[in-house]
N, C-alpha and C positions, 0 to 999 in steps of 0.2 A: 593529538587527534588520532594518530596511527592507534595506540593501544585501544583508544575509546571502539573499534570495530571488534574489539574480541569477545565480547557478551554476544552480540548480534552472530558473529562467526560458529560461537558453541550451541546457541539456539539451533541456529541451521544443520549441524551435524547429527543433533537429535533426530531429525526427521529419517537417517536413514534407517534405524529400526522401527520406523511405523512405514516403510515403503518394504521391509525384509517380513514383516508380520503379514501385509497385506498378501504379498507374494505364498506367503505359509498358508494362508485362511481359502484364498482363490482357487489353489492348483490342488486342495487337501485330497485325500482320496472320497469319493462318496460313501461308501461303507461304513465311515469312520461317524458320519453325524446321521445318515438316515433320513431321518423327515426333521430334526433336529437344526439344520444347517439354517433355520431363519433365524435363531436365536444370537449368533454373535456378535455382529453388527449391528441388531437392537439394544443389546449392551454396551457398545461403544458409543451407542446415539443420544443411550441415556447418560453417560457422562460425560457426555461431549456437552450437552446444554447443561447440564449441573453446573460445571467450571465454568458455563459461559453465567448464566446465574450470579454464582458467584463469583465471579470480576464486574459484574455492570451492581451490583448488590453492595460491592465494598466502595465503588467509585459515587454509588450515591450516598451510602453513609458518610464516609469522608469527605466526599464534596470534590476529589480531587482523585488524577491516576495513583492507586496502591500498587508500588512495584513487587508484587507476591511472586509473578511468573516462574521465576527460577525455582521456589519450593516447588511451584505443581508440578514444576516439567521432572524435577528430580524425582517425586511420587510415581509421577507417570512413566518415568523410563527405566524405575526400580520395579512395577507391574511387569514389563517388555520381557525386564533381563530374569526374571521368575519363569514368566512364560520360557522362556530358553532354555533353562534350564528343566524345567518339568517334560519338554521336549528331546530334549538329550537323553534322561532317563528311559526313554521309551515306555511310556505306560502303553497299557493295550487299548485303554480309547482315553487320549490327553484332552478330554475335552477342559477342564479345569484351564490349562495352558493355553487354550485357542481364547479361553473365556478372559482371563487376564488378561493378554495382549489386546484384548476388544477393547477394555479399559483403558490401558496405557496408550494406546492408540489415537484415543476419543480427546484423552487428556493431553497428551504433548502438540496433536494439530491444533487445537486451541488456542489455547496458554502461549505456545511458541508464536504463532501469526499475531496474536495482541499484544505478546511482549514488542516484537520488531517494528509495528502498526506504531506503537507511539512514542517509541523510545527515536526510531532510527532518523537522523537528518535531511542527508540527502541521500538521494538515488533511492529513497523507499521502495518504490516499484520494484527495484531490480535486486534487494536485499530477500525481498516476500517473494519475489521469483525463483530464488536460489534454492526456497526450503522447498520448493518443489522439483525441481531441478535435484535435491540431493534425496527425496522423497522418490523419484521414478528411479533413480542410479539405485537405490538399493532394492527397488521391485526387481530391477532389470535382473541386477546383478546376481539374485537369489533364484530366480528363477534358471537364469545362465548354471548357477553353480548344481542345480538338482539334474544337468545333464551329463556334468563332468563326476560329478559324486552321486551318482544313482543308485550305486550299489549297495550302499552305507545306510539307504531309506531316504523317504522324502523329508518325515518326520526329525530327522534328525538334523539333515541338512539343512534345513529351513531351520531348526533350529539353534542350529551352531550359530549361523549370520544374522539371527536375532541377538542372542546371547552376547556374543562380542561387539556387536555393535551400540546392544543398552548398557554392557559397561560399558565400555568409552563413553556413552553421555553422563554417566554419574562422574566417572574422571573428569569433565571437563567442568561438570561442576562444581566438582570439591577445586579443581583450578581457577573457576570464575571468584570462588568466595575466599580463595587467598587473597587472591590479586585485589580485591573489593577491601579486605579487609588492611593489606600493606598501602591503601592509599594511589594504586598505582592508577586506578580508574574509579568511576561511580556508576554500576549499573543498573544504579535504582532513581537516576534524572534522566528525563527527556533533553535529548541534544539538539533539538530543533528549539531556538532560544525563543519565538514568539510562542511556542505551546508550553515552553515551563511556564513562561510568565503566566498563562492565563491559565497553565494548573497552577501555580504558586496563589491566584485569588481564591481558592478553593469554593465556586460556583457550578465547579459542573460543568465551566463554558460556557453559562446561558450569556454572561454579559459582553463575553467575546463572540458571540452568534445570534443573540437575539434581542438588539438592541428594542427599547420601550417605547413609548408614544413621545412621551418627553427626551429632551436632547440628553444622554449620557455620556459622561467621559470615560475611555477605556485608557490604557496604559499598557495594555498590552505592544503598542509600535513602537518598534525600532527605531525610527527617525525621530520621535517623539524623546525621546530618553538622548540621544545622540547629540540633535540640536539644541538641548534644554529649555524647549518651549513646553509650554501647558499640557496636560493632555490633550489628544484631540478627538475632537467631538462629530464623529461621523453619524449621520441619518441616513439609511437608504433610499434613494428615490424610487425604488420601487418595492409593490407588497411580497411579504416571504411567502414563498412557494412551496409549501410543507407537501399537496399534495403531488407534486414533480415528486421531490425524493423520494417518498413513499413509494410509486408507481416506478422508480427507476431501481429503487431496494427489492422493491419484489421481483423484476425482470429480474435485476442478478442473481438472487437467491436461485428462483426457478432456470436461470441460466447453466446451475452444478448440473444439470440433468449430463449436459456434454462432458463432463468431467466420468459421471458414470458409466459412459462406453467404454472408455479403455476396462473397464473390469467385469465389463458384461459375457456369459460364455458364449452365449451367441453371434457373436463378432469374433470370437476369439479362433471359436469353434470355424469358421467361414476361413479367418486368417488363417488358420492352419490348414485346412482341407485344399487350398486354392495354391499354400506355398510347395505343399507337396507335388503337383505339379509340374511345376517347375523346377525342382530341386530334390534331393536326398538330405535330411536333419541341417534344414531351413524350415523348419516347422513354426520357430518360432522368432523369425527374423523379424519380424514385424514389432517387437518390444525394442530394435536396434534403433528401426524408423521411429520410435516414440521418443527414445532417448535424443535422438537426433533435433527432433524437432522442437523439443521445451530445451535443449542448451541453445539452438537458432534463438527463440523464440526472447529465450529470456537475454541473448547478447542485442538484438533489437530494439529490447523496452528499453533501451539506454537513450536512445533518439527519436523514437515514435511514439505519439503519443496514445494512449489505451482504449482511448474511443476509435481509432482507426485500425488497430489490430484488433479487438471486436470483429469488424464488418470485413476484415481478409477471412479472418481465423474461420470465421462462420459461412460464408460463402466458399472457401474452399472443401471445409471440411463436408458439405452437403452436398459439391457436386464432386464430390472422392465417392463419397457414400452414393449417388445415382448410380454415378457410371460403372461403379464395380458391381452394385445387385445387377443392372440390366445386361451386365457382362456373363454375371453367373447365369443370367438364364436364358442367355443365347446360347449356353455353353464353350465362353469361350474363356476357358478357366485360367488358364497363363495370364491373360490382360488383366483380368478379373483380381488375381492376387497380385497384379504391381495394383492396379488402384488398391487396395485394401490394403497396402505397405503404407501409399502416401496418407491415404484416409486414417493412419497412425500416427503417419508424422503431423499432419497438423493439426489430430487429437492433441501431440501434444507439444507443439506450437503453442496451443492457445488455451493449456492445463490452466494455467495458474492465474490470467485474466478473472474469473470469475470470483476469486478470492479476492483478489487485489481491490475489483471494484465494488464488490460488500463494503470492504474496508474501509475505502474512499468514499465512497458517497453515502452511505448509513450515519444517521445521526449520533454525534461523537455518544452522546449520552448512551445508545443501544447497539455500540458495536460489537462486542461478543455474541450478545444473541442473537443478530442476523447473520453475523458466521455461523453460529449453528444450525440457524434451521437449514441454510446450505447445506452444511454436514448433513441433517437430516434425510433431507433431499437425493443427496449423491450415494450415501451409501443405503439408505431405505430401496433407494430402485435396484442395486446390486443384489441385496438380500434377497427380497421377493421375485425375481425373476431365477433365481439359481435355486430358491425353492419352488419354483411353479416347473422349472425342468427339470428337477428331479423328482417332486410331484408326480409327475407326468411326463413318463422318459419317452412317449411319441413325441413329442415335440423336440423332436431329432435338430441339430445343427443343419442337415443335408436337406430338409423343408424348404424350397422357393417360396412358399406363401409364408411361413414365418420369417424368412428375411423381408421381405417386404411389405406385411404387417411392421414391424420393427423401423425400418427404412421410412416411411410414408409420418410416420407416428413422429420419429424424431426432426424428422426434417422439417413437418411441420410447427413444429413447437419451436425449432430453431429460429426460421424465419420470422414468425410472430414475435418473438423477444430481438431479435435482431430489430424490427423495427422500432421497438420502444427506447434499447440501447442507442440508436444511429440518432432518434429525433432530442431525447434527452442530456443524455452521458456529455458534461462539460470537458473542457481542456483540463489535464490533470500532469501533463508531465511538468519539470523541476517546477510544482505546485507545493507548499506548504499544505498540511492538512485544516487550519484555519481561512489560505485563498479556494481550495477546495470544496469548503461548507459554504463558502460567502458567495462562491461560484452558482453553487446548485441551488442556494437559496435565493439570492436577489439577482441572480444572471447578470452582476456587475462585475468588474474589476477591482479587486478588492483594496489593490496598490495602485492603482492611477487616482482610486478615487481620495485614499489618504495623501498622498503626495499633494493633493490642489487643495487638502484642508490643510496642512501644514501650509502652503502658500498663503493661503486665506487665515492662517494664527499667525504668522510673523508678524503682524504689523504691532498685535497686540500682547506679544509674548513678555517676558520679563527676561529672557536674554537676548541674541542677537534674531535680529529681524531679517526676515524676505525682502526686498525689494518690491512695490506693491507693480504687478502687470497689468499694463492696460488690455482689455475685451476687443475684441472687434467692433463689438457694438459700442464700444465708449468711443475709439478712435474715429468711429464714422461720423457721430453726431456732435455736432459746431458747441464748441464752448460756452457755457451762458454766465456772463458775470454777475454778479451781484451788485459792485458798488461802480458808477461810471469810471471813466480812464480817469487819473490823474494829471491835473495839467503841471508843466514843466516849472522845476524848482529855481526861482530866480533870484531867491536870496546869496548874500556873498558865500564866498567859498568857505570863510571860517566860522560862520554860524551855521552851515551845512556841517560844515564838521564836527563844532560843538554837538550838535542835535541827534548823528548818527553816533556819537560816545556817551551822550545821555543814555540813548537807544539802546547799546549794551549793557549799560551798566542794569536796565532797570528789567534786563531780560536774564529768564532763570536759568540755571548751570544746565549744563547739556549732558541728558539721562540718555542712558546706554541703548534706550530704544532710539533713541534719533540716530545711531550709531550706526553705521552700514554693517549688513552682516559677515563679511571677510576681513574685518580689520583684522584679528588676533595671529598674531605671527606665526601661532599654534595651527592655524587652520588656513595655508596661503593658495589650497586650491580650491576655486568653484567646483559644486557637483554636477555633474552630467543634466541638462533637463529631461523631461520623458519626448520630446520631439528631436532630442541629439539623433543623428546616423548612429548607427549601431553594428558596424560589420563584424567585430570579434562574438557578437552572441552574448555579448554580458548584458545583464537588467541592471540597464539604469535607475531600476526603482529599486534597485535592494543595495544602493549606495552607502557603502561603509563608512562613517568618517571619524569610528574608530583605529582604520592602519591605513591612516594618513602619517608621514613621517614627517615629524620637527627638525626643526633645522637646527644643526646643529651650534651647541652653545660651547665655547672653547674656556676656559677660567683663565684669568691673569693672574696666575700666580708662580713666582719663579723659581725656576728648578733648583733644587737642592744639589750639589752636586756631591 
């Protein structure tokens, strides 16, 4: 299982040359694109949903996840490390190079987030946090390095930590596809065992998500396969709620908006103007506090669940954002850039939430292209505001009415989706991505409610049986017999006896269902019920009773000597 983490590991590594390019495209000099600068990020935007396109496009023809990811991302980070190099060369306007990386860009955030999205087990959340997490370390880090290496060009600089960092993604590829091919791993199965199975029916998932009018058997459970009862036959007691997800898919999407601050110049411009300040070449300490806050953020997801870092993330991050404009324009500029520090950190605290829960709650059938229109989303507003200032270069960073035009605008829209997030957005932590769909769709318990159908098929299973549990409401109400009491047997004791060996004889051999369900030696412990005490944190409903251990068998056979 240790090696099974190293496809998800090298996916993640990808990301730091689409955090090195972003850093290249943001800080670029204006002279170099002109009125030109809206065009790269609509490049990226366009192939950012082409790929998504084509992953929801191959998974409907198939019927099933097509593990392709690794060819795109090697495509996409073979675009990156071009761009690097057309950089390095110093053309006198690389725009070719800014163009490319747009691509490669567009292509490895994708590809990479739906590889990990369906492949990864457990701790998902916090795997899809990492690529973000290694996403801002190489913004940061590129950024950091055009102050240490200034004199060598920006152009260059930025493009060296491009360049070496898309090769090393193609090495780790050519490493992923040894290792794939010596047998050492497979990173073209899902390791979450209830989602192969119900990719292995090659449906799509409709029959593991959207059970029919009439009763269907799925096969998809674990317990179901474990106790080798029937399949079992769950109905929802309540109607699916297609238009929640919907209404809770679009908040998220519209959610990226908070992801496009950190690369907006207007905040950048503020962070910078506020740290000066306080400080001499602290200009751009406030990328530290970003970095700070998405490694916090994402060691957190490990025990919190996503709905509730939502409603921190989003409440701090708006009264960061109050209290530093109204600081700025009382002029109290010092206070003003520590709030604008934190209002970075838990930008990016709460970067990667908005990805995560695309992810999670979009209908498994259209998860790439709600991750795009995100993408769309987040980087369409970077673009068009970095051309509307330089458009129109009165629209100074030092404006108090454009910060707070800005200010009023996002805070608003934050709060308004925070509310749809806080009333909708189900429990998601250590959630499979099939209790997830089952969550958002019938607001039920996906494993409680399987567990009481297994109870409810034991009696009639063809191997070992449940014990049938009495209701509350059967214990309450008084026994009704059918045939009066029998009165007492007064015949002699050995025509009682003849009569009860008749008895047996003319009664039929005793099948494996009358059999209690722990006889087999194989299996000598009872499993946990869903009302056992629970203080270790373990789900008694994902009870294994595969690494159960057998007792051990010794052979009589005598030693040789």
């Amino acid at each position: 299982m240790t090696m099974e983490i190293l496809p998800e590991l090298f996916v993640c590594l990808m990301f730091y040359s689409c955090g090195a390019w972003m850093a290249l495209n943001v800080l670029v000099d204006q002279s170099i694109y002109d009125t030109e600068m809206l065009l790269p990020e609509f490049v990226g935007i366009i192939c950012a949903c082409f790929i998504g396109v084509l992953l929801m496009g191959s998974r409907a023809h198939r019927k099933k996840i097509v593990f392709v990811h690794f060819y795109i991302l090697a495509c996409g980070t073979a675009l990156l490390m071009i761009c690097g190099v057309l950089c390095i060369i110093d053309q006198p306007r690389p725009i070719p190079a800014i163009y490319l990386g747009a691509v490669g860009h567009g292509i490895v955030y994708i590809a990479g987030l739906s590889y990990i999205h369906f492949r990864a087990a457990g701790r998902r959340s916090f795997r899809l946090a990492l690529c973000h997490v290694v996403y801002i370390v190489g913004y940061a880090t590129t950024v950091h390095g055009h102050f240490i290496y200034g004199p060598l060009g920006w152009m260059y600089t930025g493009g060296s930590f491009v360049l070496y960092s898309a090769s090393s993604g193609l090495l780790f590829f050519l490493i992923n596809e040894l290792l794939h091919g010596l047998g050492v791993y497979d990173y073209k199965k899902c390791l979450d065992s209830e989602l192969h199975l119900a990719n292995e029916k090659k449906d799509n998932f409709r029959d593991a998500l959207i059970p029919e009018t009439d009763r269907r058997s799925t096969d998809t459970n674990y317990w179901a396969t474990r106790l080798n009862v029937p399949p079992i036959v769950f109905t929802p007691t309540k109607k699916m709620r297609l238009q929640q997800q919907n209404i809770l898919t679009l908040g998220l999407i519209f959610s990226k908006i908070t992801n496009a601050l950190v690369f907006l110049e207007i905040f950048i411009g503020f962070a910078f103007l506020t740290s000066s300040f306080i400080g001499s070449n602290i200009g751009f300490i406030h990328l530290y506090f970003l970095l700070g806050g998405i490694i916090f953020g994402c060691v957190i997801s490990l025990t919190v669940n996503a709905k509730h870092l939502h409603i921190v993330y989003t409440m701090a991050l708006t009264i960061c954002l109050l209290t530093a404009s109204v600081l700025y324009s009382v002029q109290h500029y010092d206070e003003s850039g520590v709030f604008f520090w934190l209002f970075y950190f838990f930008l990016g605290f709460g970067y990667f939430l908005p990805d995560i829960g695309i992810l999670d709650i979009t209908n498994l059938q259209y998860t790439e292209g709600a991750l795009a229109s995100g993408y769309f989303i987040q980087y369409a507003i970077v673009a068009l505001t970095r051309f509307g200032h330089w458009k129109y270069p009165e629209n100074i960073p030092q404006s108090e009415s454009l910060l707070w035009q800005y200010t009023g605008s996002f805070v608003g829209i934050c709060l308004l989706l925070l509310i749809v997030i806080a009333i909708l957005y189900p429990k998601t932590l250590n959630f499979s991505l099939l209790d997830i769909q089952w969550a958002i769709l019938y607001k039920e318990d996906r494993w409680k409610a399987k567990n009481h159908e297994i109870l409810a098929a034991g009696s009639t299973s063809v191997g070992p049986s449940l014990p049938r549990q009495v209701s509350r409401a059967d214990s309450s109400e008084p026994v009704q017999h059918s045939q009066p009491p029998q009165q007492p047997d007064e015949r002699p004791a050995f025509m009682r006896a003849q009569s009860a060996q008749s008895t047996l004889r003319s009664m039929p051999p005793r099948q494996p269902d009358d059999m209690p369900m722990f006889h087999n030696p194989w299996y000598p412990q009872k499993p946990p019920s869903i009302n056992d005490p629970n203080p270790n944190g373990v789900d008694n409903l994902a009870y294994d009773y595969g690494s159960m251990k057998t007792r051990q068998i010794v052979p009589r056979i005598n030693k040789i000597n």
